[in-house]
N, C-alpha and C positions, 0 to 999 in steps of 0.2 A: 398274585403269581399266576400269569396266563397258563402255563402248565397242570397248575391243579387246578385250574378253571378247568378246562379243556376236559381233562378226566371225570368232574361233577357234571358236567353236560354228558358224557357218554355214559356214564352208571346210571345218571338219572331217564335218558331214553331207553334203557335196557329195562329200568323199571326197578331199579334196585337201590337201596339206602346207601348217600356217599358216604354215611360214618360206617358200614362196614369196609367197605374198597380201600380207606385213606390207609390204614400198614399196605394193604399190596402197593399201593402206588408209591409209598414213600421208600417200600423196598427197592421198586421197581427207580426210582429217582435217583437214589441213594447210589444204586450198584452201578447205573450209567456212566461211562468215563465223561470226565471235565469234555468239552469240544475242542478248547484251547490248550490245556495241557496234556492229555489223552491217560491222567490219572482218573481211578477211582479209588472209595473205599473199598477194604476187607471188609466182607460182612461177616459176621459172630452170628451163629444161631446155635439150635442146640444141637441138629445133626452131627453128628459124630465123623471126625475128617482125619484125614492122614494129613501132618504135616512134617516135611522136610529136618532130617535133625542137623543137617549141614548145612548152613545157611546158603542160599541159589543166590548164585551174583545176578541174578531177574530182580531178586524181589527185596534185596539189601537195600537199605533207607537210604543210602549217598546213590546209589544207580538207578531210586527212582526217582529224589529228589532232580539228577543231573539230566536223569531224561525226562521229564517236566519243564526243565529252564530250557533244554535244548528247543522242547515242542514249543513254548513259547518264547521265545525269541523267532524259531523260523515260522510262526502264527504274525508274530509281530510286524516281521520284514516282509509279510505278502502283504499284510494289510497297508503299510506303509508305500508300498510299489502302489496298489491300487490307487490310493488317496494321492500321489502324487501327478499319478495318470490321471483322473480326475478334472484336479485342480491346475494342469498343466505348469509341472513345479518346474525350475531349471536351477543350476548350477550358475551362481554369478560366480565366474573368474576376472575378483580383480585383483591388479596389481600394485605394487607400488610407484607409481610416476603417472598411475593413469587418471585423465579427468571424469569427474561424476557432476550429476546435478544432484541436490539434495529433494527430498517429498517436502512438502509443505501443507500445513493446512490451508482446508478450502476456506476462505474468507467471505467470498459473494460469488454468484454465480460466473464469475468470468475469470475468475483466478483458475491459474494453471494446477495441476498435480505437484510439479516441479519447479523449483524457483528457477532463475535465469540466471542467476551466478555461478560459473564455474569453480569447482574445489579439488584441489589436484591431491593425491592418494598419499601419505606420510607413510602408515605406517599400518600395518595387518596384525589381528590379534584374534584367528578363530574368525567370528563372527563380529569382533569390533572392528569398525575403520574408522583411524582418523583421519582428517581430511583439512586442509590448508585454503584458505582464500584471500588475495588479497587483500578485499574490505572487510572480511567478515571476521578472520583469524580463523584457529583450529573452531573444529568441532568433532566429537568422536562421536557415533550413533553405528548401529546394527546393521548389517549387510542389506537388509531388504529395503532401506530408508536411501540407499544410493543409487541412479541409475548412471549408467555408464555412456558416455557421450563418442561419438568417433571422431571428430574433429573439434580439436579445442580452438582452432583458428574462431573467433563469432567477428563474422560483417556485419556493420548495422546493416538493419533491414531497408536504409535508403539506399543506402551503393549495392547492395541485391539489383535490385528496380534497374537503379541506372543503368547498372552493366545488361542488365537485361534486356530495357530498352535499347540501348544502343546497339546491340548488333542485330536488330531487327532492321530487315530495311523498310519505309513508309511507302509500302504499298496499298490501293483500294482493292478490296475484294469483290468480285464479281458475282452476280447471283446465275447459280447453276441453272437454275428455271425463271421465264420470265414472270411477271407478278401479273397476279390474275384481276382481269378487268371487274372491276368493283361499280355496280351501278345500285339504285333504289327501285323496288319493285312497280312493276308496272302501273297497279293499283294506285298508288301516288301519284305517278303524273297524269293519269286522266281527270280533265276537268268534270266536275259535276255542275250541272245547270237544272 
């Protein structure tokens, strides 16, 4: 426990035995409230105390247990915002009718993340989507295993090209600067005799 370390390291440079300090410290531990739920214990000792003979809606076992879940849920929901800032989380909103590509594994170094077959959206369930393809049939799998495509139209990638090329017109390009006269150093062409 880094904590009680922490405390043996400081009793020890004070010069003093940590088997006496360990009740201070474990009082002192003890009475600390949670960081996450911002409960502590009652301490019991033998000091003589005044206690409440009407029970205080503070300190009733359901209003601290309630205020406990509250502090930890809204402990919960920062740490959640952080970590999703973090890890740049987003919201996929898909639909029904809309196209995805599916994740695949990596096979050899030249396989994609995503396969190339499109699977068009059946059917939403939470976090299941099932998904339709042509060749492949259904498959259901997890929100995060779908990526979402914007155009289901696919050209092969040779009528890309064509259409490409063709409305280029073939012209030659012309250099902005002339090119620089290229000789061999002097030294070279003198004869030696």
């Amino acid at each position: 426990m880094r904590t009680f370390e922490k405390a043996v390291r400081a009793v020890h440079i004070e010069g003093r035995r940590w088997q006496d300090e360990l009740d201070i410290f474990l009082l002192n531990y003890r009475s600390t409230p949670h960081c996450t739920t911002g409960i502590s214990r009652k301490i019991r000792n033998k000091l003589p105390s005044v206690e409440r003979l009407d029970p205080c809606p503070e300190t009733s076992k359901t209003t601290i247990s309630e205020k406990a879940i509250n502090n930890d849920s809204k402990r919960k929901e920062k740490m959640k915002q952080y970590a999703d800032k973090r890890n740049q989380a987003k919201n996929i909103n898909l639909q029904i009718g809309d196209y995805v590509l599916v994740r695949q594994r990596k096979k050899n170094k030249l396989s994609t993340p995503f396969g190339k077959t499109p699977y068009r959206v059946t059917e939403i369930k939470e976090t299941k989507i099932t998904a339709t393809s042509k060749d492949s049939g259904n498959i259901s799998r997890n929100v995060s295993v779908f990526k979402q495509i914007p155009n289901p139209n696919f050209e092969p990638q040779d009528q890309i090209i064509k259409d490409f090329h063709g409305d280029m017109p073939n012209t030659e390009l012309t250099r902005r600067y002339p090119t620089r006269n290229r000789r061999s150093p002097e030294f070279y062409n003198s004869s030696r005799t």
